[in-house]
C-alpha positions as CSV (number, residue, x, y, z in Angstrom):
1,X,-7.0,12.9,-6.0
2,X,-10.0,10.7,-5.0
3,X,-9.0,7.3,-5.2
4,X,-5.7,5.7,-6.9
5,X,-5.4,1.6,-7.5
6,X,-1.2,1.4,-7.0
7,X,-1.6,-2.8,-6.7
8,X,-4.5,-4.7,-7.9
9,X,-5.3,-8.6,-7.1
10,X,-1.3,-8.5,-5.3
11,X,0.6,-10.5,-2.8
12,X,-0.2,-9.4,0.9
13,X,3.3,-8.9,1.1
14,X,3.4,-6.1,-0.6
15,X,2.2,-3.7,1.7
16,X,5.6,-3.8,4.1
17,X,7.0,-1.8,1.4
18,X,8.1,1.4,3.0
19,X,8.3,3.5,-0.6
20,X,4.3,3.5,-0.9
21,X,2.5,6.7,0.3
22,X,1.5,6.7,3.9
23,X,-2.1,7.1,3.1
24,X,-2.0,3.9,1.0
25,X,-4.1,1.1,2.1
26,X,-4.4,-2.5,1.7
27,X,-7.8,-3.9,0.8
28,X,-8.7,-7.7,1.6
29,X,-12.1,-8.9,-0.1
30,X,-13.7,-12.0,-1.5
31,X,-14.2,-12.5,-5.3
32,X,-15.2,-15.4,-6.3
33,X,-14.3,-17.6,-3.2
34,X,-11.1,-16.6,-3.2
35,X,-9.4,-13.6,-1.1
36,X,-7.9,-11.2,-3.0
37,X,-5.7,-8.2,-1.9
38,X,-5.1,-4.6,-3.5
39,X,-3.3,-1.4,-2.6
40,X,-4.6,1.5,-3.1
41,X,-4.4,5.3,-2.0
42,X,-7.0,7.7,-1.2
43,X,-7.3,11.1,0.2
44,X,-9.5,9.7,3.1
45,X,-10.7,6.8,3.9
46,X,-13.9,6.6,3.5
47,X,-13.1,7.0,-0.4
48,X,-11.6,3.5,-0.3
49,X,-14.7,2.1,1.8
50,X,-17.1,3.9,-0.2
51,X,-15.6,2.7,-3.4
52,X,-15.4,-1.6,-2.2
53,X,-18.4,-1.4,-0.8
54,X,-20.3,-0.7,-3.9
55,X,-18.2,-3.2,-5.9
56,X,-18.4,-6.4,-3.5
57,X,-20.5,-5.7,-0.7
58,X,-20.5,-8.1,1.7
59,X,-17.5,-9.0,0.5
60,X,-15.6,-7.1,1.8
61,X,-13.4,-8.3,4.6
62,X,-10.7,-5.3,5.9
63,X,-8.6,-2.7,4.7
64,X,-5.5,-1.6,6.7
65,X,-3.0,0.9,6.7
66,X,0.6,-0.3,4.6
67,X,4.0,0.3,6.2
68,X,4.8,3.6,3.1
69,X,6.3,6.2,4.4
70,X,6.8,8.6,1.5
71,X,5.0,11.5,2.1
72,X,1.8,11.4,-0.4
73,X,2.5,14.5,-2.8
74,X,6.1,13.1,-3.6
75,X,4.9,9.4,-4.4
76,X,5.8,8.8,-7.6
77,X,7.4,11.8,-8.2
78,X,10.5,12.2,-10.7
79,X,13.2,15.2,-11.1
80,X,12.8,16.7,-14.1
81,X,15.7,16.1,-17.3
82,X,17.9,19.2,-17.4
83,X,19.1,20.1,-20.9
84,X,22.6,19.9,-21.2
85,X,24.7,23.9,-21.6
86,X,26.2,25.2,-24.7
């Protein structure tokens, strides 16, 4: 995993949400003179820099840490169906 988009162009809000990973990320950045937000989740965080940079340059205005606290390798993850007896 290099680099997942889990919001794009969301409400700030969004990142108080404790069932997002704990290594996602919410980026702030300017696109066309008007502030936009997405959450994402990277393996590091240089990924996530790396990755805005290139897009928006100077552009770009933070990224913090959200408030997830699911442990990244069980984001998303669902039980699998169990077929019934005979």
């Amino acid at each position: 995993m290099k680099f997942i988009i889990i919001h794009e162009d969301c409400d700030p809000k969004l990142a108080e949400d404790k069932s997002l990973p704990t290594n996602s990320y919410m980026v702030e950045y300017v696109l066309d003179k008007k502030i936009h937000y997405d959450i994402v989740m990277a393996s590091k965080k240089v990924d996530i820099f790396d990755h805005y940079y290139d897009l928006y340059r100077y552009d770009l205005l933070n990224f913090n840490q959200t408030e997830g606290r699911i442990r990244p390798n069980l984001y998303g993850y669902k039980a699998p169906v169990e077929k019934k007896k005979k």
